[in-house]
C-alpha angles and dihedrals in degrees: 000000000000096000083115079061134111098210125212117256115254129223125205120227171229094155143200094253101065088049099096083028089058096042092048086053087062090034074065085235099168116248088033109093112138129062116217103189118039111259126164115247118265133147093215117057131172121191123207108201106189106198105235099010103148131189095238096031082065101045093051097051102029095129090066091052103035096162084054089039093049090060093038083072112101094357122122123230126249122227127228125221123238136314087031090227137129099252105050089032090058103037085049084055101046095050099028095238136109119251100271098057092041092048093225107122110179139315088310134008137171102245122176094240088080086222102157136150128239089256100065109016097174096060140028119259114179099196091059099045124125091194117048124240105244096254130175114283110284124234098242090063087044080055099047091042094060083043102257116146109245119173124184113207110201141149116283095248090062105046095099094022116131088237085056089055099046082070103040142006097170108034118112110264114224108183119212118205097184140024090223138067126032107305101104088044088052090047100062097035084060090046093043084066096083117084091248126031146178118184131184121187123179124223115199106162105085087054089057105054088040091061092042106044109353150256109300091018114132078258099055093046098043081053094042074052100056099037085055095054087045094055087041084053098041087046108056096040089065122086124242094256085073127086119213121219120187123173148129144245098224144346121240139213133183130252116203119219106255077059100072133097120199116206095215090048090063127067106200094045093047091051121105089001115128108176126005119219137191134009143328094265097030114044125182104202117206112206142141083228117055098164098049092048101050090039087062098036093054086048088056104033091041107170089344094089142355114261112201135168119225097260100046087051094054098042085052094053100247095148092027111242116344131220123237098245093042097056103087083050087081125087116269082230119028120202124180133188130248127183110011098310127128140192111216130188134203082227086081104031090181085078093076095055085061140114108162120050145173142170099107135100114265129109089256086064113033105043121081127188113249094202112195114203 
């Protein structure tokens, strides 16, 4: 029974995760045959994934980025899966599946593997691994084993990250030392010479600014700038045989700081917890006492967040469907944030230095442009 239960509010898609799934259906990649989300045919695509682009950010501030906004015009969103954050969004992107299937729940998350970094050595982080979770084959391998051309255009640092590895093994790695100057563009006109071509770049520089200093700061807006100049160059140096793909991996939105609650600050949140998991607007909770725990957590958030057990996430789709061996990788009490609110912890210290932030479940959050040039 979950009739007691606020449920979290459901998006229809198409989502993130069937993008490099669609395009290797036109790329004619075998076991791919049906596009989800509307692209044209081409047998050349580059995706721009901007780190924190989100649906509502660039409507909003179309007028700073006009060569984003003029394709924005007439395009759908994407949705993201939960939690709207940059590790199960790409990995979703990356295999075509939600987070349940791809085991990767959220920016950190207790998994019986005991794989952690040296960041963060009492939980697993997958953005900060040096060795890779053993995920689905991506997309991107499925492509370069039926010859097609993928690349994968990414900063220097994460070239060999296992993040990195949890999308490709067998992509062609094409570092990139700076986000100015010509080198990316470089980098996908060389790739685009093949007769067939998928391309990921990765973007990082808007999320950034949005966790410093927030969406619509001077930051946020110079970066959403510079990001829109980078897409119109990269652009117009391709031929028309390519398809441009820009999106993003979240949305974000900013939480001020009366509106922040700190676990250890709280009594009755802290108690019975025993390791707290993912972000500040999607927490997996790790407790013996899982009742006990979401009943007093729903007394204390009220409608300032959805509390859900395990089971009771699982049973109302959060993650999608869940595999078997993924599933004790979820909280025992989920709790995910509506509004601008957000639940901090002492355990990432980083949270408090924030001002944008995602993970939760609105449409801020949650939708992402898919941008067709």
């Amino acid at each position: 029974m979950m009739s007691h239960l606020r449920q979290i509010p459901t998006l229809e898609g198409p989502f993130l995760h069937d993008l490099l799934g669609s395009a290797a259906c036109h790329l004619g990649v075998p076991g791919y045959v049906e596009d989800l989300v509307g692209l044209p045919q081409a047998s050349k695509y580059v995706v721009v994934l901007v780190d924190g682009l989100g649906w509502e950010n660039l409507a909003q501030w179309a007028k700073e980025a006009p060569f984003l906004a003029a394709a924005l015009t007439g395009s759908r969103p994407l949705v993201t899966d939960l939690p709207s954050t940059t590790a199960a969004s790409l990995v979703g992107l990356w295999t075509g599946m939600g987070p349940g299937r791809h085991g990767v729940l959220g920016f950190s998350f207790e998994a019986a593997e005991r794989i952690v970094s040296p960041r963060y050595p009492h939980i697993t982080t997958p953005l900060f691994l040096s060795t890779p979770l053993p995920t689905p084959t991506s997309v991107l391998d499925t492509c370069v084993e039926d010859t097609v051309k993928v690349t994968s255009v990414v900063p220097m640092d994460q070239v060999q990250s296992g993040f990195t590895l949890m999308g490709t093994r067998r992509a062609t790695m094409a570092p990139v030392t700076s986000m100015h100057g010509q080198e990316r563009v470089t980098y996908v006109g060389d790739a685009c010479k093949a007769e067939r071509a998928l391309v990921y770049v990765y973007e990082p520089r808007l999320d950034h600014a949005g966790h410093a200093d927030g969406v619509g700061s001077s930051q946020w807006v110079k970066a959403l700038g510079k990001v829109d100049r980078f897409v119109e160059t990269l652009r117009w140096s391709l031929g028309a045989d390519v398809c441009l793909l820009v999106t993003g991996d979240h949305g974000m939105v900013n939480v001020a700081r009366h509106d922040r609650w700190v676990i250890e600050s709280k009594p009755d949140l802290a108690r019975d917890v025993r390791l707290v998991g993912g972000e500040a607007r999607f927490r997996h909770l790790y407790t013996d006492r899982p009742d006990r725990v979401a009943s007093r957590w729903r007394d204390v958030m009220g409608d300032q967040a959805y509390v859900l057990t395990r089971a009771e996430a699982i049973d109302s789709g959060v993650f999608g469907p869940v595999e078997p061996h993924f599933q004790f990788r979820i909280g025992d009490v989920v709790v995910v944030c509506e509004g601008e609110w957000a639940i901090l912890t002492r355990t990432f210290s980083g949270e408090f230095t924030m001002v944008g932030m995602h993970g939760g479940c609105t449409t801020a959050e949650r939708l992402v442009p898919l941008l067709i040039m």
